[in-house]
N, C-alpha and C positions, 0 to 999 in steps of 0.2 A: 794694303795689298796691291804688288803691281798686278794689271788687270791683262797685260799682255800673254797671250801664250794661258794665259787662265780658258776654265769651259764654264760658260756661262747657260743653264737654264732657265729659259723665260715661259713662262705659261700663259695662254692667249696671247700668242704672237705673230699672230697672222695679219693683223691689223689695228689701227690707232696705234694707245698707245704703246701696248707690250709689241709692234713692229717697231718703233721708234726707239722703244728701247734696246730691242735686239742692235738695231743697222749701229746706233752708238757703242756698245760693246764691241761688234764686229770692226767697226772704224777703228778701236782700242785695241786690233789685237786679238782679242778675245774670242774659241772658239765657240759656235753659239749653239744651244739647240731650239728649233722653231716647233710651237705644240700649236694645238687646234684639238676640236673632235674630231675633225671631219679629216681624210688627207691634206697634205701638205702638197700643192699645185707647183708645178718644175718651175712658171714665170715667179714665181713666190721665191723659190731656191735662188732662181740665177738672179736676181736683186744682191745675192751677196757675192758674188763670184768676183767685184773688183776689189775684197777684203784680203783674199789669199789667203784665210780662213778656215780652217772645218767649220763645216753648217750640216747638222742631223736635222731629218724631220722626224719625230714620235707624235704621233697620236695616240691619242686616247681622254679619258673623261676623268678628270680631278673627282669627280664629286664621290670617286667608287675607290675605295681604299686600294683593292688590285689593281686599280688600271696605273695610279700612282707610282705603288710601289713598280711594277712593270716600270714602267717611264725610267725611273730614275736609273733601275736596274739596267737597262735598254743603253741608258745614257752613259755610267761607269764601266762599263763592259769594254763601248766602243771610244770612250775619250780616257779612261783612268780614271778619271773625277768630277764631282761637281761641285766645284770652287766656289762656285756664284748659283744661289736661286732669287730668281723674283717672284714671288706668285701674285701676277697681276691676272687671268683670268678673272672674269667676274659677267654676272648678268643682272636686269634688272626686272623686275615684274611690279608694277606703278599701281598700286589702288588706293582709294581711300580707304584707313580703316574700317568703316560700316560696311564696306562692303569688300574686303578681303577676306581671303579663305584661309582654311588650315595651311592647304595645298601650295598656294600664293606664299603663304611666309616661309614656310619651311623649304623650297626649293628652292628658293633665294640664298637663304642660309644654307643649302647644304654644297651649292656650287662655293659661292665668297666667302666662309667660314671653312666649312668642315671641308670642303676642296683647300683649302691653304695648309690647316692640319696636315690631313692625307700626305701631302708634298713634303713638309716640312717635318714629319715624323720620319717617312723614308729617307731623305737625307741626313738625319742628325747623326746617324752610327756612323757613315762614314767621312762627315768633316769632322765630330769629336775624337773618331779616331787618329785624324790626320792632324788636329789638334790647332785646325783652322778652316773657314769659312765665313759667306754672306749670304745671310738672309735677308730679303727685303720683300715688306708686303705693301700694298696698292692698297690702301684705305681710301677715303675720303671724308673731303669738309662736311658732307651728311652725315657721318660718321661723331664728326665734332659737333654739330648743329642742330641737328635733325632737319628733315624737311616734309613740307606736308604732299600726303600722298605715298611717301616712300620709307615707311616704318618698317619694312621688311629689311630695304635696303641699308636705310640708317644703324639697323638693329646689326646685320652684318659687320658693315664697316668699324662702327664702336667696338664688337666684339672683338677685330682683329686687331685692333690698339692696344686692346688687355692681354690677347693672345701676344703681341709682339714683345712688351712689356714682361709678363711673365717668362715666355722664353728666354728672352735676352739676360736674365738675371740666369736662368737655370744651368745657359749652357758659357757664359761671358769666360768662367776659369778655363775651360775648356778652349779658349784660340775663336769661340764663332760668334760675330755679331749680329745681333737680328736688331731693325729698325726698317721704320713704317714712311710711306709719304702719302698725303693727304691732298689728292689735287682736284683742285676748284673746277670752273669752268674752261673746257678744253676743247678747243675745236675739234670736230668727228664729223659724221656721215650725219650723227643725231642732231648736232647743231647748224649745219649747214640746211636742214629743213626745217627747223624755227624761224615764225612768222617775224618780221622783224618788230615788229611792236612788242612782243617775248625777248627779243634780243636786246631789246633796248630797259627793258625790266633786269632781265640781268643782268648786263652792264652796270645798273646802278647801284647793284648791287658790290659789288669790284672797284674798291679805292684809286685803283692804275686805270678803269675807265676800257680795260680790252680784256679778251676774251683769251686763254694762254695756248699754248701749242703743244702737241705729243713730245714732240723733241727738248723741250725746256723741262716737262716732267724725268726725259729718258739722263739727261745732263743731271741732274740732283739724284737719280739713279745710280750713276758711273760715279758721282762724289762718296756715295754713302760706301760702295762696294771697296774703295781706294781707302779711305779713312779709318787707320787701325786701333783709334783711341776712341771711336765713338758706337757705342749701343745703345738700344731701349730708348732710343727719338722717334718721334713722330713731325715730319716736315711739312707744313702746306705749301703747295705750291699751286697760291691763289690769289695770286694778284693786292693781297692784302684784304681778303672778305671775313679771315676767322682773326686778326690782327688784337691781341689784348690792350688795353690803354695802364 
Protein backbone atom coordinates (compact mmCIF):
# COMPACT_ATOMS: atom_id res chain seq x y z
CA UNK A 1 0.00 0.00 0.00
CA UNK A 2 1.54 3.33 -0.86
CA UNK A 3 1.05 5.14 2.48
CA UNK A 4 0.91 8.71 0.92
CA UNK A 5 -2.21 10.56 0.41
CA UNK A 6 -3.72 7.40 2.63
CA UNK A 7 -5.74 8.42 6.34
CA UNK A 8 -4.31 6.82 8.88
CA UNK A 9 -6.03 6.24 12.30
CA UNK A 10 -3.97 5.86 15.36
CA UNK A 11 -5.65 5.26 18.77
CA UNK A 12 -3.69 6.68 21.99
CA UNK A 13 -2.01 9.12 20.03
CA UNK A 14 -1.22 11.73 22.10
CA UNK A 15 1.84 10.47 23.40
CA UNK A 16 4.77 7.70 23.41
CA UNK A 17 4.21 5.50 21.29
CA UNK A 18 0.91 5.93 19.19
CA UNK A 19 2.55 10.02 18.74
CA UNK A 20 5.48 8.51 17.25
CA UNK A 21 3.68 6.62 15.17
CA UNK A 22 1.21 9.17 14.12
CA UNK A 23 4.29 12.11 13.30
CA UNK A 24 5.94 8.73 11.05
CA UNK A 25 2.74 8.34 8.88
CA UNK A 26 2.36 12.19 8.80
CA UNK A 27 6.12 12.44 7.58
CA UNK A 28 4.73 9.50 4.82
CA UNK A 29 2.28 11.51 3.65
CA UNK A 30 -0.38 10.20 5.30
CA UNK A 31 -3.44 12.01 6.61
CA UNK A 32 -3.53 11.25 10.23
CA UNK A 33 -6.23 11.23 12.85
CA UNK A 34 -4.95 11.86 16.65
CA UNK A 35 -7.39 9.99 19.49
CA UNK A 36 -7.04 10.38 23.19
CA UNK A 37 -10.10 10.53 25.79
CA UNK A 38 -9.56 13.38 26.89
CA UNK A 39 -9.51 16.62 23.96
CA UNK A 40 -6.93 16.77 21.60
CA UNK A 41 -4.69 20.21 22.84
CA UNK A 42 -3.95 22.88 19.66
CA UNK A 43 0.24 22.56 20.78
CA UNK A 44 -0.50 18.73 20.17
CA UNK A 45 -2.18 19.57 16.56
CA UNK A 46 0.36 22.18 15.40
CA UNK A 47 3.39 19.33 15.85
CA UNK A 48 1.88 18.32 12.63
CA UNK A 49 1.40 21.47 10.67
CA UNK A 50 5.16 21.01 8.93
CA UNK A 51 3.49 17.59 7.17
CA UNK A 52 1.06 19.55 5.03
CA UNK A 53 -1.31 16.96 6.06
CA UNK A 54 -4.94 16.58 7.19
CA UNK A 55 -4.71 15.93 11.06
CA UNK A 56 -8.32 15.34 12.91
CA UNK A 57 -8.61 15.23 16.47
CA UNK A 58 -11.57 12.60 17.72
CA UNK A 59 -11.94 11.77 21.12
CA UNK A 60 -13.62 9.51 22.71
CA UNK A 61 -13.12 6.01 24.70
CA UNK A 62 -12.22 2.64 22.71
CA UNK A 63 -13.41 0.64 25.52
CA UNK A 64 -17.44 1.59 24.79
CA UNK A 65 -18.41 0.11 21.56
CA UNK A 66 -20.36 3.62 20.62
CA UNK A 67 -17.74 5.82 21.30
CA UNK A 68 -15.75 3.59 18.52
CA UNK A 69 -17.97 3.06 16.13
CA UNK A 70 -18.70 7.34 16.45
CA UNK A 71 -14.83 7.65 15.89
CA UNK A 72 -14.53 5.99 12.88
CA UNK A 73 -17.84 7.30 11.65
CA UNK A 74 -16.42 10.84 12.63
CA UNK A 75 -13.25 9.79 10.65
CA UNK A 76 -14.95 8.53 6.98
CA UNK A 77 -17.40 11.22 6.81
CA UNK A 78 -14.57 13.96 7.02
CA UNK A 79 -11.48 11.95 5.07
CA UNK A 80 -13.46 9.21 2.88
CA UNK A 81 -11.68 6.53 4.48
CA UNK A 82 -9.74 4.74 6.96
CA UNK A 83 -7.03 3.20 4.92
CA UNK A 84 -4.85 2.45 7.99
CA UNK A 85 -5.90 1.54 11.74
CA UNK A 86 -3.40 0.96 14.57
CA UNK A 87 -4.97 0.28 17.79
CA UNK A 88 -2.33 1.00 20.00
CA UNK A 89 -4.27 2.62 22.95
CA UNK A 90 -3.75 0.58 25.88
CA UNK A 91 -3.34 0.89 29.80
CA UNK A 92 -1.79 -0.91 32.50
CA UNK A 93 -3.08 -1.76 36.03
CA UNK A 94 0.23 -3.81 37.90
CA UNK A 95 -0.70 -6.28 40.82
CA UNK A 96 0.23 -9.22 41.98
CA UNK A 97 -2.20 -11.90 41.45
CA UNK A 98 -3.11 -12.42 45.30
CA UNK A 99 -3.98 -9.48 45.42
CA UNK A 100 -5.82 -8.34 42.11
CA UNK A 101 -9.36 -7.80 41.86
CA UNK A 102 -12.11 -8.72 39.44
CA UNK A 103 -12.10 -5.05 38.78
CA UNK A 104 -8.11 -4.87 38.22
CA UNK A 105 -8.32 -7.57 35.29
CA UNK A 106 -11.19 -6.94 33.54
CA UNK A 107 -10.51 -3.05 32.90
CA UNK A 108 -7.37 -3.94 31.55
CA UNK A 109 -8.89 -6.23 29.31
CA UNK A 110 -11.64 -4.13 28.39
CA UNK A 111 -9.46 -0.94 27.33
CA UNK A 112 -6.29 -3.39 25.24
CA UNK A 113 -8.69 -6.20 24.17
CA UNK A 114 -12.14 -5.34 23.80
CA UNK A 115 -11.08 -1.60 23.01
CA UNK A 116 -9.16 -3.01 19.69
CA UNK A 117 -12.39 -5.23 18.79
CA UNK A 118 -14.69 -2.22 19.16
CA UNK A 119 -12.15 -0.37 16.41
CA UNK A 120 -11.55 -3.04 14.53
CA UNK A 121 -15.29 -4.33 13.96
CA UNK A 122 -16.25 -0.66 12.99
CA UNK A 123 -13.74 -0.49 10.38
CA UNK A 124 -14.01 -3.81 8.65
CA UNK A 125 -17.35 -2.98 6.63
CA UNK A 126 -15.77 -0.41 5.02
CA UNK A 127 -12.12 -1.49 4.12
CA UNK A 128 -13.79 -5.08 2.96
CA UNK A 129 -15.92 -3.05 1.06
CA UNK A 130 -13.32 -1.08 -0.41
CA UNK A 131 -11.57 -4.52 -0.77
CA UNK A 132 -8.41 -3.10 1.04
CA UNK A 133 -6.80 -2.00 4.18
CA UNK A 134 -4.35 -2.11 7.54
CA UNK A 135 -4.80 -3.35 10.49
CA UNK A 136 -2.15 -3.20 13.15
CA UNK A 137 -2.43 -4.00 16.74
CA UNK A 138 0.16 -2.95 19.72
CA UNK A 139 0.78 -6.16 21.61
CA UNK A 140 3.65 -6.87 23.54
CA UNK A 141 6.65 -9.31 24.65
CA UNK A 142 4.34 -9.68 28.08
CA UNK A 143 1.94 -10.68 25.85
CA UNK A 144 4.72 -13.58 24.44
CA UNK A 145 6.32 -14.01 27.97
CA UNK A 146 4.32 -13.19 30.56
CA UNK A 147 5.49 -11.11 33.29
CA UNK A 148 5.15 -11.20 37.03
CA UNK A 149 2.71 -8.78 38.39
CA UNK A 150 1.01 -8.00 35.26
CA UNK A 151 -1.33 -11.13 34.38
CA UNK A 152 -4.00 -8.80 33.56
CA UNK A 153 -1.83 -7.10 31.18
CA UNK A 154 -0.01 -10.14 29.67
CA UNK A 155 -3.51 -11.75 29.45
CA UNK A 156 -4.53 -8.79 27.22
CA UNK A 157 -1.67 -8.66 25.00
CA UNK A 158 -1.71 -12.69 24.14
CA UNK A 159 -5.33 -12.23 23.46
CA UNK A 160 -4.67 -9.62 20.85
CA UNK A 161 -2.22 -12.01 18.95
CA UNK A 162 -5.05 -14.64 18.73
CA UNK A 163 -7.40 -11.80 17.83
CA UNK A 164 -4.89 -10.56 15.03
CA UNK A 165 -4.24 -13.97 13.87
CA UNK A 166 -7.80 -14.96 13.65
CA UNK A 167 -8.83 -11.72 11.88
CA UNK A 168 -6.25 -11.83 9.39
CA UNK A 169 -7.21 -15.17 8.14
CA UNK A 170 -11.13 -14.05 8.10
CA UNK A 171 -10.88 -10.87 6.33
CA UNK A 172 -6.90 -11.71 4.09
CA UNK A 173 -9.48 -12.70 0.64
CA UNK A 174 -11.11 -9.57 1.18
CA UNK A 175 -7.77 -6.99 0.26
CA UNK A 176 -7.23 -6.29 4.50
CA UNK A 177 -4.28 -7.18 6.41
CA UNK A 178 -4.24 -7.35 10.09
CA UNK A 179 -0.67 -8.07 11.82
CA UNK A 180 0.63 -7.30 15.39
CA UNK A 181 3.92 -5.71 16.80
CA UNK A 182 5.17 -6.92 20.12
CA UNK A 183 7.47 -4.16 21.60
CA UNK A 184 9.91 -4.73 24.29
CA UNK A 185 11.38 -2.10 26.45
CA UNK A 186 10.73 1.36 25.13
CA UNK A 187 11.69 4.45 26.43
CA UNK A 188 8.55 6.70 27.96
CA UNK A 189 7.69 9.07 30.73
CA UNK A 190 7.46 5.25 32.75
CA UNK A 191 11.00 4.47 32.07
CA UNK A 192 12.68 7.68 32.38
CA UNK A 193 11.60 7.25 36.28
CA UNK A 194 12.99 3.81 36.80
CA UNK A 195 15.59 3.60 39.48
CA UNK A 196 18.57 2.95 37.67
CA UNK A 197 19.46 -0.31 39.37
CA UNK A 198 15.83 -1.42 37.67
CA UNK A 199 17.26 -0.02 34.44
CA UNK A 200 20.12 -1.88 34.71
CA UNK A 201 17.96 -5.43 35.51
CA UNK A 202 16.39 -4.78 32.30
CA UNK A 203 18.89 -4.12 30.27
CA UNK A 204 20.15 -7.41 31.02
CA UNK A 205 17.60 -8.65 30.16
CA UNK A 206 17.87 -7.19 26.19
CA UNK A 207 20.60 -9.06 24.08
CA UNK A 208 21.51 -5.28 22.13
CA UNK A 209 22.23 -4.17 25.90
CA UNK A 210 19.71 -0.80 25.26
CA UNK A 211 16.54 0.25 25.94
CA UNK A 212 14.33 0.87 22.17
CA UNK A 213 12.58 4.15 21.23
CA UNK A 214 8.88 4.99 20.24
CA UNK A 215 10.10 5.91 16.84
CA UNK A 216 11.78 2.55 15.99
CA UNK A 217 8.42 0.86 17.04
CA UNK A 218 6.49 3.70 14.73
CA UNK A 219 9.22 2.65 11.64
CA UNK A 220 8.01 -1.31 11.80
CA UNK A 221 4.62 0.30 11.87
CA UNK A 222 4.79 2.17 8.46
CA UNK A 223 6.71 -1.22 7.06
CA UNK A 224 3.84 -3.51 8.07
CA UNK A 225 1.06 -0.88 6.65
CA UNK A 226 3.24 -0.60 3.01
CA UNK A 227 3.69 -4.59 2.83
CA UNK A 228 0.90 -5.96 0.65
CA UNK A 229 2.05 -9.83 0.82
CA UNK A 230 2.14 -10.03 4.47
CA UNK A 231 -0.60 -10.76 7.27
CA UNK A 232 -1.20 -12.58 10.65
CA UNK A 233 2.71 -11.71 12.04
CA UNK A 234 3.32 -10.66 14.99
CA UNK A 235 6.78 -8.55 15.13
CA UNK A 236 8.89 -7.95 18.46
CA UNK A 237 10.59 -5.12 18.38
CA UNK A 238 12.90 -5.97 21.42
CA UNK A 239 16.07 -5.59 21.12
CA UNK A 240 16.26 -9.51 20.88
CA UNK A 241 14.58 -10.47 24.50
CA UNK A 242 11.77 -12.89 23.02
CA UNK A 243 14.56 -14.12 20.20
CA UNK A 244 14.05 -18.20 19.55
CA UNK A 245 17.34 -20.29 19.32
Amino acid sequence: MEIQNKNVFVTGSTRGIGLAIAHKFASLGANVVLNGRSAISEDLLAQFAKYGVKVLAISGDISRFEDAERMVNEAVAELGSIDVLINNAGITNDKLMLKMTEEDFESVLKVNLTGSFNMTKSVLKPMTKARQGAIINLSSVVGLVGNIGQANYAASKAGLIGFTKSVAKEVAARGVRVNAIAPGFIESDMTDAIPEKMKDAMLSQIPMKVIGKPEQVAEVAAFLAQQEYLTGQVIAVDGGMTMHG
